[in-house]
C-alpha positions as CSV (number, residue, x, y, z in Angstrom):
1,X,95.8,134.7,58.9
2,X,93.8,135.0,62.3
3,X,94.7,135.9,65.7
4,X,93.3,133.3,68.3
5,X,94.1,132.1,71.7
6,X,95.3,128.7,71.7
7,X,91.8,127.9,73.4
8,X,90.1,129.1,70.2
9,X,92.8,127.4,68.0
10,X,91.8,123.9,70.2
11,X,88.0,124.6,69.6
12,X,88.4,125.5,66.6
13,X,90.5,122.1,65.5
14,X,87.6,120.4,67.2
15,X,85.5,122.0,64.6
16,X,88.0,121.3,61.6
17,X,88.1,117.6,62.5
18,X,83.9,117.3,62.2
19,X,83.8,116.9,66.0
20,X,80.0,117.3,66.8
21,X,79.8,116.3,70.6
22,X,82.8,116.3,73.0
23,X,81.8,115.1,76.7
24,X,84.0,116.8,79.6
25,X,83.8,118.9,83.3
26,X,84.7,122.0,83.3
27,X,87.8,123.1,84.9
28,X,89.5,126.9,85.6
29,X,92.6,125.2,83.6
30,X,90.9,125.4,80.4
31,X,88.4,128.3,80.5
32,X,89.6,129.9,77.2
33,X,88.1,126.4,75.7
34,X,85.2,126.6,77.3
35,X,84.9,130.2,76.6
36,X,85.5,129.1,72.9
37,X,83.2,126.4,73.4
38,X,80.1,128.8,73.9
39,X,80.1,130.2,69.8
40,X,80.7,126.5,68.6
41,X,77.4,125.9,67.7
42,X,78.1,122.9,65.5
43,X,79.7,120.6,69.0
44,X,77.3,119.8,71.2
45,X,78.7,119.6,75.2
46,X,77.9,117.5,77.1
47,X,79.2,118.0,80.9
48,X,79.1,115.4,82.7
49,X,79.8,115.0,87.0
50,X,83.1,112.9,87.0
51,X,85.7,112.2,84.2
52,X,86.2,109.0,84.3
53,X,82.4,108.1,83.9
54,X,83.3,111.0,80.4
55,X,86.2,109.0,79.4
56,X,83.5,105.6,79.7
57,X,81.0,107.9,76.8
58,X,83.9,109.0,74.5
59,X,84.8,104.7,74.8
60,X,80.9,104.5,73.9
61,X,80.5,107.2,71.9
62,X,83.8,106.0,69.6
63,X,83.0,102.2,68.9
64,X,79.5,103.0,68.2
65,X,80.3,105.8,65.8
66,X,83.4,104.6,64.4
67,X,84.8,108.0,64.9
68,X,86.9,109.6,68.0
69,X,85.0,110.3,71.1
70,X,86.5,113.4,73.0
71,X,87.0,113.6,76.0
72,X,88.3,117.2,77.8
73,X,89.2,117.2,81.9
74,X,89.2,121.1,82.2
75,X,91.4,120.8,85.4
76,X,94.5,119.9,85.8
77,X,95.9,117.4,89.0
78,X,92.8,115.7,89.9
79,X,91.0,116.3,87.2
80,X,93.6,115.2,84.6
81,X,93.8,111.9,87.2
82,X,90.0,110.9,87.1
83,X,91.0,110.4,83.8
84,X,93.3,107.4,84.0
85,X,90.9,104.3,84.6
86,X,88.8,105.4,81.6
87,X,91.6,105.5,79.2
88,X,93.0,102.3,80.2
89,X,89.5,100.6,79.6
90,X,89.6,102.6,76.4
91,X,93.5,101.3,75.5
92,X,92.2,98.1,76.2
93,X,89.0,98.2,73.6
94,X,91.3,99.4,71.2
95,X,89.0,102.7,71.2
96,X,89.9,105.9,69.4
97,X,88.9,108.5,72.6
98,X,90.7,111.8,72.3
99,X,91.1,112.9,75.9
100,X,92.6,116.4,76.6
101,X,93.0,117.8,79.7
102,X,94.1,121.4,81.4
103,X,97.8,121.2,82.8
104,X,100.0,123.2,84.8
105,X,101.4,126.8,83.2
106,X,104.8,125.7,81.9
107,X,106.8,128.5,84.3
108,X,105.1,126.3,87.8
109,X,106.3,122.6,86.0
110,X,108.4,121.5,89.0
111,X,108.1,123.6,91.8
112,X,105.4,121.5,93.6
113,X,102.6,123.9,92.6
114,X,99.2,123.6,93.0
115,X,98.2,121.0,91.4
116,X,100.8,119.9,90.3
117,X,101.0,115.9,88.8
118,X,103.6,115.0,86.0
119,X,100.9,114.5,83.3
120,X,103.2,113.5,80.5
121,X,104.6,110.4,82.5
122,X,100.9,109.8,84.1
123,X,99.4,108.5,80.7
124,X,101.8,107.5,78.6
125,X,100.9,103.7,80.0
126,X,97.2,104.2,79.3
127,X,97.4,105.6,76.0
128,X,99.0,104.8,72.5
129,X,101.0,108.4,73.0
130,X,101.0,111.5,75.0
131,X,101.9,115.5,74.3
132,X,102.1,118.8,76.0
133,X,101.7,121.5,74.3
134,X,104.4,123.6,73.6
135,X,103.1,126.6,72.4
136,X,99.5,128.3,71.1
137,X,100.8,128.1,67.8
138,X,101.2,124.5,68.1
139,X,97.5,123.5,69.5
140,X,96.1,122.9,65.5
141,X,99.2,120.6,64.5
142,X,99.3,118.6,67.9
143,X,95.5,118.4,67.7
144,X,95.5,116.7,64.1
145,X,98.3,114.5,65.3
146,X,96.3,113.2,68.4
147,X,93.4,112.3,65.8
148,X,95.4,110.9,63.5
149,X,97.3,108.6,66.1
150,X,93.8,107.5,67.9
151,X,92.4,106.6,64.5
152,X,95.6,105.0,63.1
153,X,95.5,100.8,63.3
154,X,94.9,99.7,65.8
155,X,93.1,102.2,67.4
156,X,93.1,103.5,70.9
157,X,93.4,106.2,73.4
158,X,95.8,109.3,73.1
159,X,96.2,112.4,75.9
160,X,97.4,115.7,75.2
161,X,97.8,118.0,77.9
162,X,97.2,121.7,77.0
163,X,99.2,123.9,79.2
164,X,97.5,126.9,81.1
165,X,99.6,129.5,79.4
166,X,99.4,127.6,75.7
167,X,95.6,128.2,76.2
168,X,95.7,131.9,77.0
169,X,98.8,132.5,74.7
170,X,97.9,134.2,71.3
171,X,99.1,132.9,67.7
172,X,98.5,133.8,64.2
173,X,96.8,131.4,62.5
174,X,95.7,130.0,58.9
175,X,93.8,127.6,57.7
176,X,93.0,124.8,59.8
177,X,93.2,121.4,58.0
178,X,90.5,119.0,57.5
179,X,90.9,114.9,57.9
180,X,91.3,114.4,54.1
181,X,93.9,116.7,53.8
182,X,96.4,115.0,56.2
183,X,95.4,111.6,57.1
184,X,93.9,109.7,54.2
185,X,93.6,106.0,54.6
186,X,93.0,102.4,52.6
187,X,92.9,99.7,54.5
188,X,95.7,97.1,53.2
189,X,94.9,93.9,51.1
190,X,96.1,90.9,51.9
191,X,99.5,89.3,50.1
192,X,97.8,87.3,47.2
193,X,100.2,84.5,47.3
194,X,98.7,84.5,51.1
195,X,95.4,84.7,50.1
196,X,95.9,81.7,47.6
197,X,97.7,79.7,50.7
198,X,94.9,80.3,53.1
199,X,91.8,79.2,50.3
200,X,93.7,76.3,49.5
201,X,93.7,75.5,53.4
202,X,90.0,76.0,54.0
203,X,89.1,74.2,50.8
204,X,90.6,71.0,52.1
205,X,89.3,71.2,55.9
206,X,87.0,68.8,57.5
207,X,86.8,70.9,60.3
208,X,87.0,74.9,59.8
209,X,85.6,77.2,61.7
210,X,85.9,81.1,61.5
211,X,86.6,82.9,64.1
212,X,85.1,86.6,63.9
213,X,86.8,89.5,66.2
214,X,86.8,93.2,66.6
215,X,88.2,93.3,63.3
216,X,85.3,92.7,61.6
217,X,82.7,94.2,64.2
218,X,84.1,97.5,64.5
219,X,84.4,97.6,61.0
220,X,80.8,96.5,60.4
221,X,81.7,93.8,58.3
222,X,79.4,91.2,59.0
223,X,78.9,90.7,55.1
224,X,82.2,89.7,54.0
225,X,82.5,88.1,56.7
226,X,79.6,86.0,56.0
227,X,79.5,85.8,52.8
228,X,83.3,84.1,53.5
229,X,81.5,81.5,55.9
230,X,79.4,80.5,53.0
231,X,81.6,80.1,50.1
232,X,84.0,78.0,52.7
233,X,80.8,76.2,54.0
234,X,81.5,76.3,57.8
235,X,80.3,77.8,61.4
236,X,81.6,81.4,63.0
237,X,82.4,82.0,66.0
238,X,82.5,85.4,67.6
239,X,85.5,86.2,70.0
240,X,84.1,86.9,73.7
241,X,82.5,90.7,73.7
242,X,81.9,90.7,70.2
243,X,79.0,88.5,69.8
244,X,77.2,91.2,67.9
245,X,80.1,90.9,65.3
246,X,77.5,88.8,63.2
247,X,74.0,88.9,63.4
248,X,72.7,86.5,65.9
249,X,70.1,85.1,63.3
250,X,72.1,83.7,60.7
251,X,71.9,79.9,60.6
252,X,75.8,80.0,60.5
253,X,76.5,81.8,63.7
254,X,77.3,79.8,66.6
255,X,78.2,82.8,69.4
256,X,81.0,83.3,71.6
257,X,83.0,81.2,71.6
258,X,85.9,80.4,74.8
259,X,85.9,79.2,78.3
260,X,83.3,81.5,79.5
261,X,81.7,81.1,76.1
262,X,78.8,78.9,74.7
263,X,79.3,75.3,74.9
264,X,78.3,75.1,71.3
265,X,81.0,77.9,69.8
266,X,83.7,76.4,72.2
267,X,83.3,72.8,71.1
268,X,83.7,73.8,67.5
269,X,87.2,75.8,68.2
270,X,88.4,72.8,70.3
271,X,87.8,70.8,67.7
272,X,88.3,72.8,64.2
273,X,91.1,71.2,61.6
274,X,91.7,74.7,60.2
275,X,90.8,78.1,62.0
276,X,90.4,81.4,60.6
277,X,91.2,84.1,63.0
278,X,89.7,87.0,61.5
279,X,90.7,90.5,63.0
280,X,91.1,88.4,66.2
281,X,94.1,88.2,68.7
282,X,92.8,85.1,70.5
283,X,93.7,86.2,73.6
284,X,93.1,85.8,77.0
285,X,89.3,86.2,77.1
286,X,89.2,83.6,73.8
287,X,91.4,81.2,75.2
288,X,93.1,82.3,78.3
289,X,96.5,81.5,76.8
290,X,95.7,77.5,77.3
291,X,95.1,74.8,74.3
292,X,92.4,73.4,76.6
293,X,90.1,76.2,74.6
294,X,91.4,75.7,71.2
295,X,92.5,73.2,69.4
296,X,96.4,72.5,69.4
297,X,96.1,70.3,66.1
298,X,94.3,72.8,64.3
299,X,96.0,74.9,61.5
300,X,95.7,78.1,62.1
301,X,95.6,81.3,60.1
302,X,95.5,84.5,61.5
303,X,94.3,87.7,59.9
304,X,95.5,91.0,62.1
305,X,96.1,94.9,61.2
306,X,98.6,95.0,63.7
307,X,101.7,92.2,62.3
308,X,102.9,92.0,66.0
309,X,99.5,90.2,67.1
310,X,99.7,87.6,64.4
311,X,101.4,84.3,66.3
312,X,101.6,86.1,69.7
313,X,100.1,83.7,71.9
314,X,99.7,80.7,69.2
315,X,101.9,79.2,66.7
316,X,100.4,80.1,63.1
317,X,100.7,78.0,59.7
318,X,99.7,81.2,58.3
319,X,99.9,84.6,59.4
320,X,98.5,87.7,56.8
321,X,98.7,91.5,57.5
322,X,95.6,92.8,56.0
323,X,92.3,94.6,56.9
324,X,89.9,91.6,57.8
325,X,86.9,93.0,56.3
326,X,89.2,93.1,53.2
327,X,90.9,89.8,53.5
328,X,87.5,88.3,53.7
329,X,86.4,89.3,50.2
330,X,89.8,88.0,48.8
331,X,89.5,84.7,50.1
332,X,85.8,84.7,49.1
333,X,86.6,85.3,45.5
334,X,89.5,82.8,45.8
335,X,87.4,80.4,47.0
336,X,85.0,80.3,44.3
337,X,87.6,79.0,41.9
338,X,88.8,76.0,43.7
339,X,87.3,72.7,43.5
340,X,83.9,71.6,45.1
341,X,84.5,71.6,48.8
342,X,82.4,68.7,50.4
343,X,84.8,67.9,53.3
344,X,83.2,70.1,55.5
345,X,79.8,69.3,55.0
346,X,78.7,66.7,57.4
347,X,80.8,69.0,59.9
348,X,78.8,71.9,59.4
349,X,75.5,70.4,59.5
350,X,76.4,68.6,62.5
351,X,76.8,72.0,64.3
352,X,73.5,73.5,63.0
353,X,71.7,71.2,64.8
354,X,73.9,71.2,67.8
355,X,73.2,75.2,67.7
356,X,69.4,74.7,67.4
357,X,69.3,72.0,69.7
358,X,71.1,74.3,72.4
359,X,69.0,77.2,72.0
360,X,66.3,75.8,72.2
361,X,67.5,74.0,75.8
362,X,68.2,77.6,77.1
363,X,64.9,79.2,76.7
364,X,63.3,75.8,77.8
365,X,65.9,75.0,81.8
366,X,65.1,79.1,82.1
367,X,64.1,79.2,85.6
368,X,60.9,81.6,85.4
369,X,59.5,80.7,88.3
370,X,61.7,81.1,91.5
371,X,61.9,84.7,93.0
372,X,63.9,86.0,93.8
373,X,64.9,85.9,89.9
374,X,67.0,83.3,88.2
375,X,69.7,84.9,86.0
376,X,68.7,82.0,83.3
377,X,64.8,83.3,83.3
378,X,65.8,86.8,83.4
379,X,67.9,86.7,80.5
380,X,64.9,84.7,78.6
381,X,62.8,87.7,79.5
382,X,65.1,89.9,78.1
383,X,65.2,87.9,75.0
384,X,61.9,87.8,74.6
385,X,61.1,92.0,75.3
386,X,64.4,94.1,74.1
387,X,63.7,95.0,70.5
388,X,65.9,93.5,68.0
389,X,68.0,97.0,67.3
390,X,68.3,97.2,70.7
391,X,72.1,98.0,71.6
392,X,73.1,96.6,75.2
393,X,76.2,97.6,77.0
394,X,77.2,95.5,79.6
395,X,79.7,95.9,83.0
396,X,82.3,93.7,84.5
397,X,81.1,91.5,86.9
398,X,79.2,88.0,87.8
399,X,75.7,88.7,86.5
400,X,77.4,90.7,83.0
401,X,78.9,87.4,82.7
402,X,76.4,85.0,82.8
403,X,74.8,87.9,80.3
404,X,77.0,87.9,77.1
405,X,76.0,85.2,75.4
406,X,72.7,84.3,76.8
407,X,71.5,87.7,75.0
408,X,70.5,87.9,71.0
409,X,72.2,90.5,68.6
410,X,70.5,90.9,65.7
411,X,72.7,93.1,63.9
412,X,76.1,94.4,64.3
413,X,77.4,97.2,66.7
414,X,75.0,95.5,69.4
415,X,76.7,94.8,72.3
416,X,79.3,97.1,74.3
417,X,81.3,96.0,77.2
418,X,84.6,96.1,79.2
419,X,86.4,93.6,77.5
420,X,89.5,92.6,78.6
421,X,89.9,95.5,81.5
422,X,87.3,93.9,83.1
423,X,85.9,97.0,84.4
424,X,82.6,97.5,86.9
425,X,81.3,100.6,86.8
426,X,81.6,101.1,83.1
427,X,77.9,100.0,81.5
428,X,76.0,102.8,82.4
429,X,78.1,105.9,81.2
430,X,79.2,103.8,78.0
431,X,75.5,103.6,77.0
432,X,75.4,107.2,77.1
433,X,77.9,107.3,74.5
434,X,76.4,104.7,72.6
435,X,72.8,106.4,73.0
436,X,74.7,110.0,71.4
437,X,76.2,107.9,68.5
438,X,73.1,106.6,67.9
439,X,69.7,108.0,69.0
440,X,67.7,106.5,67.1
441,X,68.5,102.8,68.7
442,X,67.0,101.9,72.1
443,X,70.3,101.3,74.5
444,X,69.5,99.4,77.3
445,X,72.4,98.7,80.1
446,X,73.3,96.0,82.5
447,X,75.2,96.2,85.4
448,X,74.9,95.2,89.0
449,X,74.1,96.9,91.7
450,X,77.8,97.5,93.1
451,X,78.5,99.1,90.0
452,X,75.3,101.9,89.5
453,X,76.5,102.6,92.6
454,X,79.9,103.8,91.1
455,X,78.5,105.6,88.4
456,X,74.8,106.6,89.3
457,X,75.5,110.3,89.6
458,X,75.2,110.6,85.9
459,X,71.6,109.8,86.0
460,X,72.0,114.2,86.2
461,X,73.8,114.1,83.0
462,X,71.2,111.6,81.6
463,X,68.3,113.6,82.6
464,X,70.0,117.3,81.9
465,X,70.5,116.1,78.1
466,X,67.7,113.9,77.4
467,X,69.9,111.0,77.0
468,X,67.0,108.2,77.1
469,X,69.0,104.9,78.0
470,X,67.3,102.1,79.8
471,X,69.5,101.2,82.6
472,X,68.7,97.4,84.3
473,X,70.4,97.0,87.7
474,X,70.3,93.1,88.4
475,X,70.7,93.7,92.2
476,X,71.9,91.0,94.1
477,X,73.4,93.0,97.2
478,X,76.9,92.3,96.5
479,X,79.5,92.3,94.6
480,X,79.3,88.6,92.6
481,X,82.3,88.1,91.1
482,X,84.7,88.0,94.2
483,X,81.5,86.1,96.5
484,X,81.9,83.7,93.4
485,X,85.8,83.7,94.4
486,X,84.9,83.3,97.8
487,X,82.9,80.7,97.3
488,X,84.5,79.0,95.3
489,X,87.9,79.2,96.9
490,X,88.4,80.5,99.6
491,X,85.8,78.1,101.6
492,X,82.8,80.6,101.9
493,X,85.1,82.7,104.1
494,X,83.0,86.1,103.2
495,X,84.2,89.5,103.9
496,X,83.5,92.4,102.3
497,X,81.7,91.3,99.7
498,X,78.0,92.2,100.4
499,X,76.9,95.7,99.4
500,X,73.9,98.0,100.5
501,X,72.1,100.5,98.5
502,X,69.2,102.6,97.7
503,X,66.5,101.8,96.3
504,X,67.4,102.6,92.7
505,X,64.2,102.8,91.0
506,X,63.5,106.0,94.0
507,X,66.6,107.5,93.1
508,X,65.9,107.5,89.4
509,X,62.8,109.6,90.3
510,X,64.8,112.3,92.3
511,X,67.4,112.7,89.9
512,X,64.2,113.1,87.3
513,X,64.5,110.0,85.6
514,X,62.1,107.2,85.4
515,X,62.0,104.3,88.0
516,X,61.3,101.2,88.3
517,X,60.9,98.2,90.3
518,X,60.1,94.3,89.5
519,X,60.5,91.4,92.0
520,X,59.2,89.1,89.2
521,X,59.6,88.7,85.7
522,X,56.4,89.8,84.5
523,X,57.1,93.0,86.2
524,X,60.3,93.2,84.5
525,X,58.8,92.6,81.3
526,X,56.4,94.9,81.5
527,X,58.8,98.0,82.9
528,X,61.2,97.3,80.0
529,X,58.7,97.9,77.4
530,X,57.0,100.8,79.2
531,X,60.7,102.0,80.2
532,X,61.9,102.3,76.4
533,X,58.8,104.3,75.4
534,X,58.6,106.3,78.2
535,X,61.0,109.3,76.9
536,X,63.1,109.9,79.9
537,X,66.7,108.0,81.1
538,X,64.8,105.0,83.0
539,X,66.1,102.8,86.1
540,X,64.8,99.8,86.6
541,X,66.0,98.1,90.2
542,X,65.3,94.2,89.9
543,X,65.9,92.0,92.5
544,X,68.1,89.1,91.8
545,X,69.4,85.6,93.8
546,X,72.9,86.6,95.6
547,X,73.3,82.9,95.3
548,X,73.0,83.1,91.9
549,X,76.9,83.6,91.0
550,X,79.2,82.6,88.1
551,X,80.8,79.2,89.0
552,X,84.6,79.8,89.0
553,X,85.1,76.0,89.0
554,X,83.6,75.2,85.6
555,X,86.4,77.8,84.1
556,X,89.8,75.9,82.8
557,X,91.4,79.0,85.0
558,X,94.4,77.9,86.3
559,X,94.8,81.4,88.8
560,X,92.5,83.3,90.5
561,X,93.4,86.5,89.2
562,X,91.2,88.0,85.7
């Protein structure tokens, strides 16, 4: 037994659970942490100037390493509320962050001290669950239960708040337990009468179609997913965010797919006889709840983890509960011993040309002439220059979404963004994450210039770690997305839509960072490939047509809200 603070107890559960960087501000409500923090040499901190723009790193950090990103507000009140956007972009990613935060000493709770916020009611609608701390000889078990619940299916964000006096309180302590020892997982099969079912269904389609989600990108299963395609001889179709979820060069990939997808991916879901919905909820962004974006004839089977997705917002013929990485193999091998499957032939090649055709149409209406730049021939350029491990994270916003699927990803875990929170001001500080999960890939952000605004203080945080993203701000001096609405609308009636700002590319240069600027797309070019060799967090401020926005109209969006 050992006698600890429940500061060291909390550091020292950090430790126990393999935690090797954990991203907060410090805070006088948890300075026994932070003092604990100083002879943890194995976690690496990494303090950063607001915590929300932390929560947005943990969310990066976590679906890039498949592990929790933590997350620790040291103050409690307002530091415990910057928290609150970040985890609800994280609940809505389904991302396992860990956030922890300094709260009130338990003798102030309800006297309107300083401070003083009800923390335990503030999160619970952000997160999957919420504690306070009762006592320091409860930090270790509460700690292994917030990793255990932001790691359990599905994944997503938990908060525990650690009281002042739990911190400072002492306990007597023995050994801390290790992830093996209390949360062991396998992910579940799927019912073989199911699996038998669902082969029999795609071996007798004219028109299937996969459709590959989350599921299988944040499991990195791209093989079995693939492998799946083959053996059923038909296309896949990412769900919109996860267009990474298969590499981008297989001849069987057709993108994202939906009403802001690729015409290509959309038709085939519209269309399809028989869809797989692997580790997919087809939800709003795949479909926005309407059968104009998927087909109402089609059968439908729908793989989930979580049994109360299957058949939410579509009728199923076949729902299974399973891991989709694992499902995938089962139908595979169940697959092979059916009949020959020739149905789905003409079907399939009929798409691979339709994909080819279509690609090569993109690179060839690019606009690379006009300035000021084109969306179409800036995304060509950046097709052309970003390495092929490149991993890009991406904001909410007009220009993000002209972006998603008029950018290549070559392999899995490539592309980051808001998803269905819809968040601006996210990109940046979520490539920082991704950048600490994995430093040997170039990351390379987008967002618009509304957004950097938001977030451009951590170009400090950047710099004071040598966290060497590449950040691309495609400035078009407002904010798209609602001059789109506007526009589109509202009869060009514009008010407070247009934004001013800095030159970025200056900025970068104060903070110590690398800046650039292109007004053409040889400039751009050429600051990309010097930015991601350059060895410093680079800026790179490009000048883009506020005309330029999303059309609204072409969406089958019945509301204006989304």
């Amino acid at each position: 037994m050992e006698k600890m603070t429940g500061g060291q107890a909390a550091v020292t559960a950090l430790e126990a659970e393999g935690v090797s960087t954990l991203f907060g501000l410090i805070g006088s409500a948890t300075m026994e942490m932070f003092d604990a923090l100083y002879d943890a040499r194995g976690i690496r901190f990494i303090g950063v100037h607001d915590e929300r723009t932390g929560t947005h790193m943990a969310d990066g950090y976590a679906r890039m390493s498949g592990q929790a990103g933590v997350i620790l507000a040291g103050q409690n009140g307002p530091g415990a509320t910057n928290l609150v956007t970040g985890l609800a972009q994280a609940k809505a990613a389904y991302s396992p962050v860990v956030s922890l935060a300094g709260a009130l000493a338990s003798g102030h709770v309800y006297r309107d001290a300083f401070q003083e916020v009800d923390q335990q009611a503030l999160f619970k609608p952000v997160t999957k669950k919420v504690w306070t701390a009762t006592g320091a000889d409860r930090v270790p078990e509460m700690m292994r239960e917030a990793f255990r619940e932001a790691l359990a299916p599905r994944r997503g964000p938990v908060q525990l708040n650690l009281p002042r006096d739990v911190l400072s309180g002492q306990a007597e302590f023995g050994a801390f337990q290790t992830p093996g020892q209390y949360r062991p997982f396998a992910a579940p099969a799927g019912a073989p009468e199911a699996i038998d079912r669902a082969a029999a269904m795609l071996a007798k389609a004219a028109r299937p179609v996969i459709i590959a989600g989350g599921g299988i990108k944040n499991t990195e299963a791209a093989e079995p997913c693939l492998a799946l395609a083959e053996a059923a001889g038909c296309p896949v179709v990412t769900s919109p965010g996860h267009g990474d979820a298969v590499p981008f060069g297989h001849p069987l990939n057709a993108g994202q797919m939906g009403p802001r997808g690729n015409i290509v991916a959309s038709r085939l879901v519209k269309e399809a006889d028989v869809i797989l919905a692997l580790g997919t909820r087809i939800g709003f962004n795949s479909t926005f709840y309407s059968y104009d974006n998927i087909s109402e004839q089609a059968q439908i089977i729908q793989v989930e983890m979580e049994p109360t997705a299957i058949g939410r917002y579509f009728p199923v013929t076949l729902g299974i509960h399973g891991d989709a990485p694992t499902v995938s193999g089962q139908l595979t091998a169940a697959l092979a011993k059916t009949d020959a499957r020739t149905k789905a032939e003409a079907w399939t090649e009929a798409f691979k040309a339709e994909r080819s055709a279509y690609l090569q149409t993109r690179d060839a209406e690019a606009d690379v002439d006009s300035t000021p730049l084109q969306p179409s021939g800036l995304f060509k350029t950046l097709r052309d220059v970003l390495p092929k491990d490149a991993a890009i994270t991406m904001d909410a916003g007009t220009l993000c979404l002209q972006a998603t699927d008029a950018l290549n990803y070559w392999q899995p875990k490539s592309l980051f963004t808001p998803l269905d929170f819809g968040l601006v001001g996210f990109s940046f500080a979520c490539g920082l994450g991704v950048k600490l999960a994995a430093p040997d890939r170039p990351v390379v952000s987008l967002m618009g210039d509304g957004g950097f605004g938001m977030t451009v203080s951590e170009l400090s945080t950047a710099v004071d770690h040598g966290i060497n993203t590449l950040t691309v701000v495609m400035n078009n001096r407002c904010w798209g997305a609602e001059k789109a609405y506007q526009r589109d609308f509202f009869g060009e009636r514009y008010i407070g839509a247009d934004v001013s700002s800095p030159p970025f590319d200056k900025l970068a240069e104060l903070y110590g960072a690398k800046g650039y600027r292109a007004d053409t797309l040889p400039q751009l070019a050429e600051a990309v490939e010097d930015a991601l060799q350059c060895g410093k967090p680079a800026v790179i401020d490009t000048m883009v047509d506020p005309s330029a926005l999303y059309s609204f109209r072409r969406d089958s969006f019945k509301h204006r809200g989304g």
